[in-house]
C-alpha positions, 0 to 999 in steps of 0.5 A, a space after each residue: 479502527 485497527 490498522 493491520 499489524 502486517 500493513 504496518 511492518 509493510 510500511 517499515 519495510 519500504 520506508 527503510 529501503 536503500 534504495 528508491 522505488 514506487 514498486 513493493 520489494 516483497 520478497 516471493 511475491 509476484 506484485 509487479 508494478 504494484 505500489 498500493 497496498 489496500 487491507 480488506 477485513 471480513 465483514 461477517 462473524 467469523 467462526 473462530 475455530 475448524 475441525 474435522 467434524 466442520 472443516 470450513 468457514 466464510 469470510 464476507 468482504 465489502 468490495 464496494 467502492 474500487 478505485 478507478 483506473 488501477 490495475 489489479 496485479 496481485 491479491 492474498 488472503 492473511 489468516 492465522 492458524 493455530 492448532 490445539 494440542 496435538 494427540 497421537 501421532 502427527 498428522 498432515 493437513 491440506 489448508 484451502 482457500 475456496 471462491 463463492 462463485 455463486 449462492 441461490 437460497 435453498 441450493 448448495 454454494 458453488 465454490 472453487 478452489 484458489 489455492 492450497 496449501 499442505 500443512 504437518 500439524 505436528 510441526 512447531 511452525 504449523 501455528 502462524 500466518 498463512 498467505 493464499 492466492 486469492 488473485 482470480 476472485 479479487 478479479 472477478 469481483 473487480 470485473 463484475 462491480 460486485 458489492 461483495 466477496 465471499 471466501 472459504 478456508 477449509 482445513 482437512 485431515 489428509 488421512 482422516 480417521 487414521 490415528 488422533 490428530 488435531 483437535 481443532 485449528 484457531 482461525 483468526 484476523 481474515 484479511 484480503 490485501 489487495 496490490 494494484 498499480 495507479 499507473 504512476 503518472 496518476 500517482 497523486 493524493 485523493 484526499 481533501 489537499 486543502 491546508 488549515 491556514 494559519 497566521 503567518 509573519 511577514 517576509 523580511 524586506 531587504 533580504 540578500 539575494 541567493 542563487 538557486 539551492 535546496 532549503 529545508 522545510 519538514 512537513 507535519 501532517 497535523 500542522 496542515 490538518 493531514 493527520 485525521 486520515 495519514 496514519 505514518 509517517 507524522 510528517 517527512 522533509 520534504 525540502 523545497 527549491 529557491 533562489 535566483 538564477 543568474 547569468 551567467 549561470 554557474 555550473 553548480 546551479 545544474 541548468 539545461 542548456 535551454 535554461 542557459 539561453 533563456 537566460 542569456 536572452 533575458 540578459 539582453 532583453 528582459 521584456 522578451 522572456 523571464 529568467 530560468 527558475 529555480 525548480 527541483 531536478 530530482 526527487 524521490 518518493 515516500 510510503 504512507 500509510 493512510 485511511 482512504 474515504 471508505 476507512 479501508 487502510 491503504 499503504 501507498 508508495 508516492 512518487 515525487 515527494 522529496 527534493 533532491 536536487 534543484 536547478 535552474 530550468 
């Protein structure tokens, strides 16, 4: 299974942020509230190459399985495109991206143009990667429950005939990248959360009791049998909360004024209420990379996720 290198430099942007965020900080691109990121690779055999004598090519893309309950905020097609020798004089070239918008047997497709985008072969820069707005087909595809998704890309001469230009242009590595929004408050992990238990030593008796704090604790996804499915990172510090909350209540423990009360209470009449108890008071979230149940690379910004901060509550 090949996990895009574009979804992996992804992942190494959000996770080397400054500061925190479930939303993709993707410089020029409209994502909005989005922070999942799916890769969809063309399922049918690419041609490899284009040129002017057949200037189009298809990509199929299985769009079975759509998750439920996310909003679609924005989608892209990735290709690389590199030109052959250049001959003659330089020569500019419009680059499309057309939806199938229906295909009868015996009859032409019906296509419509998405995005274009102008290109000099001539310049050094004109081989790379190329991003297209695919927006209103992933939609369509998404309202409709279609199974799959077809698009062409055409690459054409602007002043075909007029001198020699390119040969031919390379077509490689098809993507659709697909950014939608969970609505944050479902922001949680689908996959099987059950741990692969294992022989654990008995707590210490006797132990000196301590007030409310953050304790260390890394998480290894291999350890609890993630592995199989979370690509990156191997595993996060995760921290969780523990201790007593006493009264009084120092302020150090960042308690709510509930908490204080509750615990006066409890003071007074233990058989009333419980303690105030020790919980995180401010997290922050983690990027993962992952496979989801269709195999199809997912980057995920997950909210909640690191412990920050503990008190009494």
């Amino acid at each position: 299974l090949v996990i895009p290198e574009y979804m992996v430099r992804m992942y190494e942007a959000q996770s080397g942020l400054q500061f925190e965020t479930t939303n993709f900080a993707s410089s020029g691109k409209l994502t909005g509230s989005a922070n999942t990121l799916r890769s969809l690779q063309a399922v049918n055999s690419v041609e490899s190459r284009v040129s002017e004598a057949k200037s189009r090519t298809y990509f199929k893309f299985d769009t079975r399985h759509w998750p439920q309950g996310e909003e679609l905020k924005a989608a892209e097609l990735r290709v690389h495109l590199s030109p052959s020798s250049v001959l003659g004089q330089r020569r500019l070239y419009t680059v499309s991206v057309l939806e199938v918008v229906s295909a009868r047997k015996g009859a032409p497709p019906v296509l419509r143009v998405l995005d274009t985008k102008r290109v000099d072969a001539g310049d050094s820069v004109s081989s790379g990667w190329y991003s297209m707005d695919v927006l209103p087909a992933v939609l369509r595809w998404s309202e409709e429950g279609r199974t799959h998704g077809g698009l062409v890309l055409q690459v054409r001469a602007v002043n075909p005939g007029k001198g020699r230009g390119v040969e031919s242009w390379g077509v490689d590595h098809p993507t659709v990248l697909i950014y939608t929004d969970d609505g944050r408050e479902g922001n949680r992990m689908k996959r099987d959360a059950s741990p692969r238990r294992k022989n654990g030593k008995k707590r210490r008796k006797g132990r000196r009791k301590q007030n409310c704090k953050r304790h260390p604790l890394y998480v290894d996804f291999m350890d609890v049998g993630w592995n199989d499915w979370i690509v990156a990172p191997p595993g996060y510090h995760a921290y969780f909360c523990h201790g007593e909350c006493p009264f009084p209540m120092a302020d150090h423990l960042n308690s709510t004024n509930h908490a204080i009360v509750q615990t006066l209470v409890n003071s007074v009449n233990p058989s009333a209420v419980p303690r105030a108890c020790c919980v995180p008071t401010d997290l922050s979230p983690i990027s993962m990379l992952y496979l989801d149940e269709t195999d199809k690379v997912v980057l995920k910004n997950y909210k909640d996720m690191v412990v920050e901060g503990c008190g009494c509550r």
